[in-house]
Each structure stands twice: as structure tokens, then as C-alpha cells.
N, C-alpha and C positions, 0 to 999 in steps of 0.2 A: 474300616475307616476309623479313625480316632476321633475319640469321644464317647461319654457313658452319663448317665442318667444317675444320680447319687441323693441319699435323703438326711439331712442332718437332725437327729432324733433333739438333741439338747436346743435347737431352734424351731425347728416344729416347721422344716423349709426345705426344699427343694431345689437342687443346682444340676448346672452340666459342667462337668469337666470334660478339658480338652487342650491333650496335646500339639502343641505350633510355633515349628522353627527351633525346636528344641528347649522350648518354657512350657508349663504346666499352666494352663488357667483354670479358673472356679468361677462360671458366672450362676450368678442370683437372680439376674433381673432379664423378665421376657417382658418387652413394648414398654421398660421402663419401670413394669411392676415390681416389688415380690415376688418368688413363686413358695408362697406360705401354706402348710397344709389345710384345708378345709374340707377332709371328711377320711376317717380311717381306714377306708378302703379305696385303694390307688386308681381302681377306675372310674371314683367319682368325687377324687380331690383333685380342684379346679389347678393346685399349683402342679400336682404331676403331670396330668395333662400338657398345662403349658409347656415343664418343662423336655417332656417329648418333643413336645411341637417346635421348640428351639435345637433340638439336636436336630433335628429334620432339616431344619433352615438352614443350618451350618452348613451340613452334611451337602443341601442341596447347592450352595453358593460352591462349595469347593467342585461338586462335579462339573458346574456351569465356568468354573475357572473365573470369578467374581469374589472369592472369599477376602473376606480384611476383617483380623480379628477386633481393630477398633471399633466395629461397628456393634460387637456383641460386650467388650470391654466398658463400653460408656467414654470413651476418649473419642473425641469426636475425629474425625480426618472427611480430606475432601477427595471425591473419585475425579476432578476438574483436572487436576496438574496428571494424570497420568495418559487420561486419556486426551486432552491436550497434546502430550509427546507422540500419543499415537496420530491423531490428526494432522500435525507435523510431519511425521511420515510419509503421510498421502502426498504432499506438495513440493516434494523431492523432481517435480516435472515440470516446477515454479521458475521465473528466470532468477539465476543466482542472486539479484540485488531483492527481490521479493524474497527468498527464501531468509537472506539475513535479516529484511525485516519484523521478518515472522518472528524469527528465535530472540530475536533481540528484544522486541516487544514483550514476549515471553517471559526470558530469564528475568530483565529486567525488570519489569511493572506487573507481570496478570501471577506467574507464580508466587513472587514476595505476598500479592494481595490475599490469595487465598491458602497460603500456607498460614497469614493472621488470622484468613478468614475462613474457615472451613467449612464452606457448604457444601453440600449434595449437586449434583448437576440439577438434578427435577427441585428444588427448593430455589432457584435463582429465578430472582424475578426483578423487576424494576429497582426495588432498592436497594438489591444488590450493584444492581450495575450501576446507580447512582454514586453508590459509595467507591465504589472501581473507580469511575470518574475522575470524583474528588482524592483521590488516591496518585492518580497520575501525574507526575513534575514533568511536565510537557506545554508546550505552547498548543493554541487551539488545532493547529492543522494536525500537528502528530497524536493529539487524544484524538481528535475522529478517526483519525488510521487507523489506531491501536484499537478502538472500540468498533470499529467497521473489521480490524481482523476476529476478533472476538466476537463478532456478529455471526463473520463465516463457518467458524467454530462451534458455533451455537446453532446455525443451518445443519451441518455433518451431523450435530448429535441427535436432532431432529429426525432426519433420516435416516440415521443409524436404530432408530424406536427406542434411544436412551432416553426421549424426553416427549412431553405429550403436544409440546408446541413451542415455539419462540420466542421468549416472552419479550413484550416493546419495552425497545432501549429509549435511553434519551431520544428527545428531540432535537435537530441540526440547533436550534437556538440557544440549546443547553450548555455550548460548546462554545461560546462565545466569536465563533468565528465570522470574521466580517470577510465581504469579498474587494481586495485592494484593486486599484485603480491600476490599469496596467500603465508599465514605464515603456517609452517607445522614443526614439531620436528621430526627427523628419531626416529625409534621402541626404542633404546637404552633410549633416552632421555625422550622421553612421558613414559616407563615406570618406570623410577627413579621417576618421576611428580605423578603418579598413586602408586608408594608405599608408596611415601609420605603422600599419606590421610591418617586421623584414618585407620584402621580395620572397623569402625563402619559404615563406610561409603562406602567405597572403591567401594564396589560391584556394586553399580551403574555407578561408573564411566569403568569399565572396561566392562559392558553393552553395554558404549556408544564407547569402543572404537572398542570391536567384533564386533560389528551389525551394525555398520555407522549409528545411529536414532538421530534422532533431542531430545534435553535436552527435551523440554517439551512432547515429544512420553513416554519417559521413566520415569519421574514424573508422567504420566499419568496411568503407566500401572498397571490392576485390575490381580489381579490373576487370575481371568476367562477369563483373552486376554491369558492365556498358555495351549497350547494344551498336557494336558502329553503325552498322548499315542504317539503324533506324533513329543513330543519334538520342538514344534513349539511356534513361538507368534503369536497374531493376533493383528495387529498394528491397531488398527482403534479408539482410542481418542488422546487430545490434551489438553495444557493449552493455551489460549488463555487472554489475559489482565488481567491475574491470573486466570481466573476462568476457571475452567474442561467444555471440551465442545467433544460434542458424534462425534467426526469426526476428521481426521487429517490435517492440512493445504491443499493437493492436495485434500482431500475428497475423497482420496481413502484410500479403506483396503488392508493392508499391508501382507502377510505371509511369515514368515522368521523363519529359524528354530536355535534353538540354538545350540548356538556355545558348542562344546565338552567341551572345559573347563569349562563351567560355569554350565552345567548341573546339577550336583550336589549339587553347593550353590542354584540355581534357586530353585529345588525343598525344601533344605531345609528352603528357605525364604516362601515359599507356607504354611509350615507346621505352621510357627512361626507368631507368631504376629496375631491371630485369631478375635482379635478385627478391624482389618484395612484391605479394600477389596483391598490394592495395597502390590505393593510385594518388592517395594521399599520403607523402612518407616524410616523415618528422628526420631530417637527416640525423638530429640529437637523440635521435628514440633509440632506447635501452632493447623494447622488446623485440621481439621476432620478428621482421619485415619491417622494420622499423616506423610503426602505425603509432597516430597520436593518441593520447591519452586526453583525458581529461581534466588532470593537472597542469598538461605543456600548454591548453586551447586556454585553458580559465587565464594561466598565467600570461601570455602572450597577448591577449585581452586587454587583461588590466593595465596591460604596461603601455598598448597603445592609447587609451583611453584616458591612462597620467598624461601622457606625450600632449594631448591637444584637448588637458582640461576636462572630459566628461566622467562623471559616474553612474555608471548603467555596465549590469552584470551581462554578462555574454547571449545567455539564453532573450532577455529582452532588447538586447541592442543589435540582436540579428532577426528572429524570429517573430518576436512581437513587432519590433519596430516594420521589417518588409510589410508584416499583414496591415497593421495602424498606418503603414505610408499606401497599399494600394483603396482600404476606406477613404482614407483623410485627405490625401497630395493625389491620388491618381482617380477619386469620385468613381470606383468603380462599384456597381451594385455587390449585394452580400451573395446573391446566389452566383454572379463570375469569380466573386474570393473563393467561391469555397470549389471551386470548379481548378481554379488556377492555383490553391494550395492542398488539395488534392485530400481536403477533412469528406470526414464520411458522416458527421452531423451536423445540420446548420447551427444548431445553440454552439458551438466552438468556433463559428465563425461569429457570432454576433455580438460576443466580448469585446470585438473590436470595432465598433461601430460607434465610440465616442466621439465627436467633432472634436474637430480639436479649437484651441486654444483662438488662435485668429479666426476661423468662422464662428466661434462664439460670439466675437466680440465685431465682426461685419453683421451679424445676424440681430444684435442689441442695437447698435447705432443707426440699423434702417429701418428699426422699430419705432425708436426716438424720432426719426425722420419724420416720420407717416406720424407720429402721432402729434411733431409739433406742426405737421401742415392743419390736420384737425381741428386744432386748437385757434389757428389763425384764422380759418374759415368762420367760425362759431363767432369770435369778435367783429 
């Protein structure tokens, strides 16, 4: 194995040379020291000793397949970016929109940082990751991402017994991130937004506003996800970084029965379109079966939305708005919402339990009421 133990008589010092990558190097320093002679006889000068004990190290890093000559150079480098790449790897079973933003998180923000920054994985502790933080040109929701992926990173190395424990990251407050008020349009007004599509189209959006399903469940769905006999769907695909993928975001399967009104177009879109295995088909769609995307539903959106005055993005003027109109317009308890939009935890259903706007303002004025009858009594 290359490498040798050498005494430099005009220094009165001891080095290890060693060959790597086809350079020569000469180190002098074990743990940072000298290795300077101190006693004429090599079994009892402290710097030969050491400088054994560093061919050994070497020697045993390259068997272990660990070896980086900057660690014996004095140049500092970080083991973070590589085994990163390798933790990447692992998540190749991620849905495609996760997987880009792992690498993207990656390329762009955690490698620049510690290619400036070059710690050791076992040396990263709080104010490392503070500095990470302050590093990231991101809005608050995409630093928690990015530090909650770099969280998970930091779990693998953990179990991997590269590090002796996890060390605590920021806290959620650190982050600046506030939780917004959700936007939501009462039934009257999402449905003037939904008459406004084509005809040609409509049908899907008014899928998404009986069924509470996420845009890409419903671009997703094959006519073999509908049960006729049981008037049912079975929710179990998804689009993920555009591309159809065999499972839904929770990775659960879904079954949900249709909604009475739409029975009848359901089945007649089943019948139609014999060329395309979805049952929602974008006649204008480029792709394969000609399935929507999520450029044609955003756009489609917006333009009925210009049509009759509102500004509210798709995802809250279908989804939020149904769950906020069966709290708010339909007084239904949180534990029938969460029954009838088919969530598997009530804290997601209880986001939507803001009164709204006029029971605010019934609920102040028969305050006033009572309180100016009080008042009259007292005089």
C-alpha cells in the first residue's frame, strides 16, 4: 500500500510520504502537531511514533474506502456534499415532484453552503444550521422545506452511525413563517367562477368542487378508478412533476362515491372518448390520452375568474372554498367535514372552522343587543 515513514535529519522531523491520484505528498503534522524528534532512539521519539500512527490512519481510511487526502493535507473539505449525493440516491422511490425538490434544494442552497463552509458531518451542530438558514434566498415556507429536507439527511446519517445524534435545528419561529388565513368564495360565487368555463371543460372542475380531490387526483383519473355498479371512485393515482405516478400524495387509496349530480355526466364521459383511458379529457391536450395538465386547469381558472371579477387561485376557489362553505353556509359539525372529505386528521379539517365574515358580524350586534337591554334595566 503506498506510503512510508521518512526522517528529515537537517529538521530534526518526521513525515509520511504518500503517493495519491498520481501527486506525491509530504505530511508533517499528526492531530495538527509537528512530528519533531524528541529522543534518539526511534522507539522512544514521541514524533516517530506518531508519525507511524498516521501511516496507519491513512492506510486504514483507504481499506475502509473513507480516505481524503485533505484531511491529512491541512485543507480543509466537507464529507456533507458527497454523502448528501449518496442519500439522494436512497429517494429515487420519491414521487418525481419530491425528488426535484430534493436536488434542487441541493444544487442550489445546501452544496454552495458548505462547499464555503466545510464542516465534517459530526462537527455540525446548531450554528451551523443557523448559518444554513441565513444563507438561504428563499421565502419562509421554502427555508422550512429545505431545512426539514436537510433534517431528513441528517436522520439517514444518524442511522447510518456517521453521527452520534441529530443535533436541534432551528425552531418553527425562526423561520418567520405565519400561518395565512385561508381564501375561500361562499357557493353563490364559486358557482358563477364554474359557469364561466367552457361547457367543454366545466365537468372537471365541478368534480373538484363535490368530491374536495386535489387538481392532480382528478387529472389523474382512469375510467377503471369508477366503480359503476357501486357509483363509486377509487382515488388511488396522481400527477406528480407532470408525470402520472400509480399512488396519491398520502399513498393512500381513496373511495368516494359520486356525487348525485354528476352521475350521469360521469357515466356519460365513460362512454365517450374510447381512445383515452381518463375520463377527464382536455380535447386541446397535447399528451397521451389527451389528460389535463396543470397548466390548461390553472389557466382555464383564471380566465373564468377575469370573466365574473374574482381573484382566488384554483386550489382555494375549489377545495378550500367547498370545505369553508360546508363549516360556514352548510353549519355542518368538523367531525361530518372530515367524514365527507374523506381527511384522515382532524387538525386538517379544523383550518377551516373560521366563521365567516357575516356570523361575525350577527354574532357582535346581538352582543350590543343584550348588552344595551342591561344597560336599560340598570337606569
Amino acid at each position: 500500500m503506498s506510503g512510508s515513514v521518512y526522517f528529515k535529519r537537517d529538521r530534526a522531523q518526521w513525515g509520511v510520504a504518500w503517493n495519491w491520484q498520481g501527486k506525491r505528498y509530504h505530511i508533517s503534522r499528526y492531530k495538527g502537531r509537528l512530528m519533531a524528534q524528541t529522543h534518539p532512539n526511534p522507539k522512544r521519539d514521541q514524533g516517530c511514533i506518531d508519525a507511524n500512527r498516521l501511516l496507519a490512519q491513512m492506510q486504514g481510511d483507504v481499506e475502509n474506502g473513507v480516505f481524503r487526502i485533505e484531511k491529512y493535507t491541512g485543507n480543509r473539505y466537507t464529507d456533507v456534499i458527497p454523502f448528501f449525493e449518496q442519500w439522494l440516491k436512497t429517494k429515487e422511490n420519491k414521487k418525481p415532484a419530491t425528488q426535484n425538490l430534493y436536488r434542487n434544494f441541493f444544487k442550489v442552497h445546501i452544496k454552495p453552503f458548505f462547499e464555503s463552509n466545510p464542516v465534517q458531518l459530526h462537527e455540525i451542530q446548531l450554528d451551523t444550521l443557523d448559518a444554513l438558514l441565513s444563507s438561504l434566498k428563499l421565502g419562509a415556507t421554502s427555508a422550512y422545506l429545505c431545512m426539514m429536507c436537510f433534517r431528513s439527511f441528517m436522520d439517514y446519517a444518524w442511522r447510518s452511525k456517521k453521527i452520534q445524534e441529530i443535533p436541534p435545528f432551528p425552531k418553527r419561529a425562526d423561520y418567520g413563517m405565519e400561518t395565512p388565513a385561508i381564501k375561500w368564495l361562499p357557493e353563490t360565487r364559486q358557482m358563477a367562477v364554474i359557469n364561466a368555463i367552457p361547457e367543454c371543460h366545466r365537468t372537471i372542475f365541478l368534480f373538484l368542487k363535490y368530491h374536495i380531490r386535489r387538481p392532480a387526483e382528478a387529472m389523474s383519473l382512469h375510467k377503471i378508478d369508477y366503480d359503476r355498479f357501486n357509483q363509486a371512485f377509487h382515488i388511488r393515482r396522481s400527477i406528480s412533476g407532470e408525470k402520472l405516478v400509480s399512488s396519491t400524495k398520502t399513498r393512500a387509496e381513496h373511495i368516494i362515491p359520486c356525487h348525485s349530480a354528476m352521475i350521469d355526466e360521469i357515466e356519460r364521459l365513460i362512454e365517450s372518448n374510447p381512445d383515452s383511458p381518463y375520463i377527464f379529457v382536455n380535447r386541446l391536450g397535447r399528451l397521451p390520452g389527451k389528460r389535463y395538465t396543470s397548466k390548461a386547469l390553472n389557466l382555464i381558472w383564471r380566465n373564468a375568474c377575469k370573466e365574473v371579477g374574482e381573484d382566488i387561485d384554483l386550489y382555494s376557489g375549489l377545495k378550500h372554498s367547498s370545505m369553508s362553505q360546508f363549516v360556514n353556509e352548510k353549519r355542518l359539525s368538523l367531525a361530518e367535514v372530515q367524514i365527507v372529505s374523506d381527511h384522515a386528521r382532524m387538525e386538517s379539517v379544523k383550518k377551516y372552522a373560521s366563521v365567516e365574515l357575516a356570523r361575525k358580524r350577527e354574532l357582535m350586534e346581538t352582543l350590543s343587543v343584550v348588552e344595551d337591554q342591561k344597560l336599560r334595566k340598570v337606569k
